[in-house]
C-alpha positions in Angstrom: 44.8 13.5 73.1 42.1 12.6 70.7 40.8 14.8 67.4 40.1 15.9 69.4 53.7 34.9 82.5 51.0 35.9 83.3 53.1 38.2 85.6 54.5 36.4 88.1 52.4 36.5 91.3 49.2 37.4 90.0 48.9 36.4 86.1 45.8 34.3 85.6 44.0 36.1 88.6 43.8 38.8 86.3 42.5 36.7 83.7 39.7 35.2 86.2 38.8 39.0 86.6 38.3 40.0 83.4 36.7 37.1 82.5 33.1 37.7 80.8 30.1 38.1 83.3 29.1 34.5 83.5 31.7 33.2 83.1 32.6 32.1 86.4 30.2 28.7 87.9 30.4 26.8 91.0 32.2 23.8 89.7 30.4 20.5 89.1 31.9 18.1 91.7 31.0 14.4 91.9 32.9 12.5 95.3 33.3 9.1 94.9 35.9 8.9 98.0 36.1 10.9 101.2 39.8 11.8 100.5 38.3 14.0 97.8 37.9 16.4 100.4 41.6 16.8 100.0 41.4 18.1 96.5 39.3 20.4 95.5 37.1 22.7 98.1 33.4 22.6 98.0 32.7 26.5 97.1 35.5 26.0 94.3 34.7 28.1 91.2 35.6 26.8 87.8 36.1 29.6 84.9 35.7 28.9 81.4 38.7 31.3 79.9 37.8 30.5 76.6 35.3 29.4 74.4 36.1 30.1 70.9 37.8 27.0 69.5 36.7 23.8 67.5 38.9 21.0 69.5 41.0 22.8 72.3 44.1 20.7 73.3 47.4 20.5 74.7 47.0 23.7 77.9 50.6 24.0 78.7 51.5 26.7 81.6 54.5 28.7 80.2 55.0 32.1 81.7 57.8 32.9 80.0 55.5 32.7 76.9 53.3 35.2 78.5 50.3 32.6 79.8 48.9 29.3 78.8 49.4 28.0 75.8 47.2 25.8 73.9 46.5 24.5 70.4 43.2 24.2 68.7 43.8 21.4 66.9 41.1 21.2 64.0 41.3 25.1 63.5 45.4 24.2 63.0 46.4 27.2 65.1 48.2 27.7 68.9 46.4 30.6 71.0 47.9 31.7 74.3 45.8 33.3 76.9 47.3 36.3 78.5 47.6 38.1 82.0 44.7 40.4 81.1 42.7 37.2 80.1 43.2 38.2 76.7 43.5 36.0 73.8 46.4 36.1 71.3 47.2 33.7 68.5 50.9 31.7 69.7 51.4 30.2 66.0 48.9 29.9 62.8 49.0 27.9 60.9 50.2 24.9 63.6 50.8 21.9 61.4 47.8 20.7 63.7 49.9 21.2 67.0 48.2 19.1 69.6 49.9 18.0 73.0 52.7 20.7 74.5 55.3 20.4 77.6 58.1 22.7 78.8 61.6 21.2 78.2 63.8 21.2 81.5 64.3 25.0 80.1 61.3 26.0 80.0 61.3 26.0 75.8 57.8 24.8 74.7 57.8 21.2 73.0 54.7 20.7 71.0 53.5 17.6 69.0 52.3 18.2 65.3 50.1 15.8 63.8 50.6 17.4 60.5 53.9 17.8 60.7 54.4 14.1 62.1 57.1 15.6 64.3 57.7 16.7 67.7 59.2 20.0 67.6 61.1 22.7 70.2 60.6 26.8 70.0 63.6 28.5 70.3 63.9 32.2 71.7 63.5 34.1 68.3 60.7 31.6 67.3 62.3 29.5 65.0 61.5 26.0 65.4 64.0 22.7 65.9 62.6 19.4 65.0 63.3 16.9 67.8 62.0 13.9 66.6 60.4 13.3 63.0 61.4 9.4 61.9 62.1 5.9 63.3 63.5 3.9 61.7 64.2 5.8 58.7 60.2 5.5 58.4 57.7 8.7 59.0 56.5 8.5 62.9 52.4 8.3 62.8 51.3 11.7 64.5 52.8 12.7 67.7 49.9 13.4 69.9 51.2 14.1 73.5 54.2 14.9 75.4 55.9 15.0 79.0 59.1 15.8 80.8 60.6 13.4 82.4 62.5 14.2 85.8 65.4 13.7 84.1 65.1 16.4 81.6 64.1 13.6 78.8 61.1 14.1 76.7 58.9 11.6 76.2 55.6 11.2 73.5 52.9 9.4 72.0 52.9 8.5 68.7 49.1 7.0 67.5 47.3 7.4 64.7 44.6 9.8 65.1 46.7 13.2 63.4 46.5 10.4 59.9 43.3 8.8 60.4 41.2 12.0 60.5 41.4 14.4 57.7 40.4 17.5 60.2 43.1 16.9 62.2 46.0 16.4 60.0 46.7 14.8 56.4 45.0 11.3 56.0 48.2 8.7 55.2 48.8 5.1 56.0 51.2 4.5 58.5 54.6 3.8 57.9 55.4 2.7 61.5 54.6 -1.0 62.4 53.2 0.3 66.0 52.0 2.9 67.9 54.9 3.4 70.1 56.1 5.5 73.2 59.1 7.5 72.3 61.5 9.1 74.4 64.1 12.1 73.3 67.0 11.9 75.3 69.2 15.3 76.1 71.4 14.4 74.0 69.1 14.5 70.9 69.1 10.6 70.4 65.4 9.2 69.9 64.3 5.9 71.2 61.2 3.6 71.2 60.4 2.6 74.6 57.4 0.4 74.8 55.0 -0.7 71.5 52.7 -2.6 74.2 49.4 -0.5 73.7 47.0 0.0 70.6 46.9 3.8 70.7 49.1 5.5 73.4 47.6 9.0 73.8 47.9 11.2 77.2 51.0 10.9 79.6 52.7 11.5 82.8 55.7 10.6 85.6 54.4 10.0 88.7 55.6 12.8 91.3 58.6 10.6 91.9 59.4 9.9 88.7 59.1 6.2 89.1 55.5 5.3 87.0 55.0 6.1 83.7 51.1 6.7 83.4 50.0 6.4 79.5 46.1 6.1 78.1 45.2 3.7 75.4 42.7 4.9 73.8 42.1 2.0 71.3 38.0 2.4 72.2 37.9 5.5 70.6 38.4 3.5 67.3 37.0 0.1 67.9 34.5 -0.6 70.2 36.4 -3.6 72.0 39.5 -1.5 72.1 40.9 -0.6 75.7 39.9 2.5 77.8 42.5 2.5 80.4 45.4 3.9 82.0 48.5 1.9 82.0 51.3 2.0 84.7 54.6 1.4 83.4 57.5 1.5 86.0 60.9 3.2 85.2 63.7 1.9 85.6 66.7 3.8 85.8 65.0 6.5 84.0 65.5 5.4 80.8 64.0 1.9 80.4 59.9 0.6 80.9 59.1 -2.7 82.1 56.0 -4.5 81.4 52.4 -2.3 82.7 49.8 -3.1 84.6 45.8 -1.6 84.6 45.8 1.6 86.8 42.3 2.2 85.6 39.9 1.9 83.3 36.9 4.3 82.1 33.3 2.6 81.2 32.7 5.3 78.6 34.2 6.8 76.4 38.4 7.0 77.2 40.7 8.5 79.6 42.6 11.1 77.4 45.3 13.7 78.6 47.1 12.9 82.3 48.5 14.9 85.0 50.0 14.7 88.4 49.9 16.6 91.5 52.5 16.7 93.8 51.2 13.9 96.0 50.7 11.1 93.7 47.0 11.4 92.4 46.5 11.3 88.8 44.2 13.7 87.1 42.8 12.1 83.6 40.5 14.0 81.1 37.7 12.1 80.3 34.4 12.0 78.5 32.6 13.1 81.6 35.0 15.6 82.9 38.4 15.1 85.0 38.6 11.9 87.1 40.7 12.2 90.0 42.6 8.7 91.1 44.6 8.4 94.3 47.8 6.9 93.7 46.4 3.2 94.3 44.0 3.5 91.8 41.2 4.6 94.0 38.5 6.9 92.0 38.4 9.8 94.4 36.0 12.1 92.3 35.3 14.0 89.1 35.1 17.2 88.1 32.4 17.4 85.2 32.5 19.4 81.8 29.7 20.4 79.7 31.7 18.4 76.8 34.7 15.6 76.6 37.6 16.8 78.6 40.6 16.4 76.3 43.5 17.5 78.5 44.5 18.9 81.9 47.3 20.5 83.3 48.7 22.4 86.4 49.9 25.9 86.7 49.1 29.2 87.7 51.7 31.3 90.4 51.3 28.5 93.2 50.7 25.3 91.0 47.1 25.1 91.8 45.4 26.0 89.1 44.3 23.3 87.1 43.4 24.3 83.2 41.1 21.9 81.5 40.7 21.4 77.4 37.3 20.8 76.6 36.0 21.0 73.4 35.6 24.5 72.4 36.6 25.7 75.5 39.4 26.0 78.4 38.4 26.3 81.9 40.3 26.7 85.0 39.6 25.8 88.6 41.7 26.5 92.2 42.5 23.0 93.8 43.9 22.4 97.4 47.1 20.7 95.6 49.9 21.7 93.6 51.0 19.7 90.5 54.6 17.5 90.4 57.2 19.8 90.2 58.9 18.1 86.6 55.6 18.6 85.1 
C-alpha cells in the first residue's frame, strides 16, 4: 500500500443502517467484460463508512476484534468500525501501521512502517514482534501482508514507510532490496523473491498456488513498473520466477484480494479493477479518490471494504472472497 464482530449474522448491516443520510450511492460500475455480470449486481449500493481519515489503509475484517479494522496511516493511529457503525480508535499511536491480515488464529498481524516490523496482537493487547531484521540489518518498512493457506505469513517490504517523512521516519535503507518475506509457523523469517523494485499489495490465489504481488516502482519513478506479478508456489514455501498478470496505464495497482473463484480484486488510482483469473479486465468499480486497499468480509464474505483516501466504503458483491484470506 502506498503513503498512502460485528455480531455474527448481522454486524456491518447495522453499520450500513446507521450510516449518515447520504451516505449510501448507487456504486459507480464501469464493464469492461460481460462476465462482470457475475460480480457485482447493477442496483449494488456502495456505502462510504467512513470519512474522517488522512490515508485510510490496511481494512482487515476481524470480528473477534469487534468489526473492521483499519489504519490511517499518516494520522499514525488504527480505528475499527463497529456493529453500530460506530467508530473507535483500535491503537494510537500506530508506529504508522499500514497493511493488516488475520493469522490462521484469527490474531491481527499489522505492518508498521515506523516500527520497520511486522507485528502480532495478542489477547490482552500486548504486542509480539514477528519479523523486524534480515540479515542482522533493519527491514525497509513493512507495507502489506497475507496468510498463506498454510498458515504462513507473508509481506512486503519497500520503501515508502522511509522515504516519506508523513508516513514514517525518513532513513536510508539498510536492506540491499525490496524483498518478499515470508514468516513461517514456526517463527523463522525468510526472503522469498527480491525480483521487483517495490513490492506493495499481496495475495494467494483461491488455491493457494499464485502468489499475486504489485510493484509499484511508478509511484516513484516514472518509468518504474505498474503491474501485477504472478509468482507460482511451489510447495508452499518456495517462488519461482513471475510473469505480468497485469498492468495499470495510470497510476499503480496497490492493495490485492481474491474471491473464492479466482478473480483478483486490485485498488487502483481509479477505483477497484476486477481481473478474471486469466488476466481478463472484467470491470471497475470507481472511487472519488485512489483506492489504496480492498478486502473481503462481512457475515457471508461478500462485502468488499475499500480504503480510499480519507475514506472506507463498502459494497455487496455476488461473490465471496478465498477462504485463507
Amino acid at each position: 500500500m502506498l503513503r498512502r464482530s460485528f455480531l455474527r449474522q448481522a454486524g456491518l448491516g447495522l453499520a450500513l443502517a446507521a450510516a449518515p443520510r447520504g451516505a449510501l450511492a448507487a456504486a459507480a460500475l464501469h464493464t469492461d467484460d460481460p462476465d462482470f455480470a457475475a460480480v457485482v449486481d447493477p442496483q449494488a449500493r456502495l456505502a462510504t463508512l467512513y470519512s474522517g481519515g488522512r490515508w485510510c489503509e490496511g481494512p482487515c475484517y476481524a470480528p473477534g476484534l469487534g468489526g473492521l479494522v483499519f489504519s490511517d496511516v499518516r494520522a499514525n493511529r488504527m480505528r475499527v468500525i463497529g456493529d453500530d457503525g460506530g467508530v473507535k480508535t483500535f491503537r494510537d499511536p500506530s508506529d504508522n501501521a499500514n497493511g493488516n491480515t488475520r493469522d490462521a488464529k484469527g490474531r491481527l498481524v499489522t505492518c508498521e512502517h515506523r516500527g520497520r516490523r511486522v507485528v502480532r496482537a495478542e489477547a490482552d493487547g500486548s504486542l509480539t514482534v514477528l519479523a523486524d531484521r534480515y540479515r542482522d540489518q533493519p527491514l525497509n518498512s513493512p507495507n502489506d501482508a497475507a496468510l498463506a493457506p498454510d498458515g504462513a505469513i507473508w509481506f512486503t517490504d519497500p520503501i515508502f514507510g522511509i522515504s516519506m517523512p508523513d508516513e514514517g521516519i525518513v532513513r536510508a535503507p539498510a536492506q540491499a532490496a525490496r524483498r518478499v518475506y515470508r514468516i513461517d509457523p514456526d517463527g523463522t523469517l525468510a526472503g522469498m523473491s527480491d525480483a521487483l523494485d517495490q513490492p506493495n499489495g499481496l495475495a494467494f490465489s483461491s488455491d493457494g498456488r499464485l502468489l499475486y504481488v504489485s510493484d509499484t516502482g511508478g509511484s516513484l519513478n516514472p518509468e518504474g513498473a505498474r503491474a501485477i506479478m504472478a509468482f507460482p508456489v511451489e510447495n508452499g514455501r518456495t517462488l519461482t520466477a513471475p510473469r505480468t498478470f497485469a498492468t495499470v496505464e495510470a497510476g499503480v495497482p496497490d492493495g490485492l484480494t481474491v474471491d473464492a473463484d479466482g478473480r483478483v480484486y486490485a485498488a487502483c488510482g481509479d477505483g477497484v479493477r476486477i481481473y478474471a483469473p486469466d488476466g481478463r479486465l472484467l470491470g471497475r468499480i470507481a472511487t472519488a479518490m485512489d483506492a489504496a486497499n480492498v478486502t473481503f468480509g462481512g457475515p457471508d464474505g461478500r462485502r468488499l471494504f475499500i480504503a480510499s483516501g480519507p475514506a472506507i466504503h463498502a459494497i455487496d458483491l455476488k461473490v465471496r472472497g478465498a477462504a485463507h484470506g
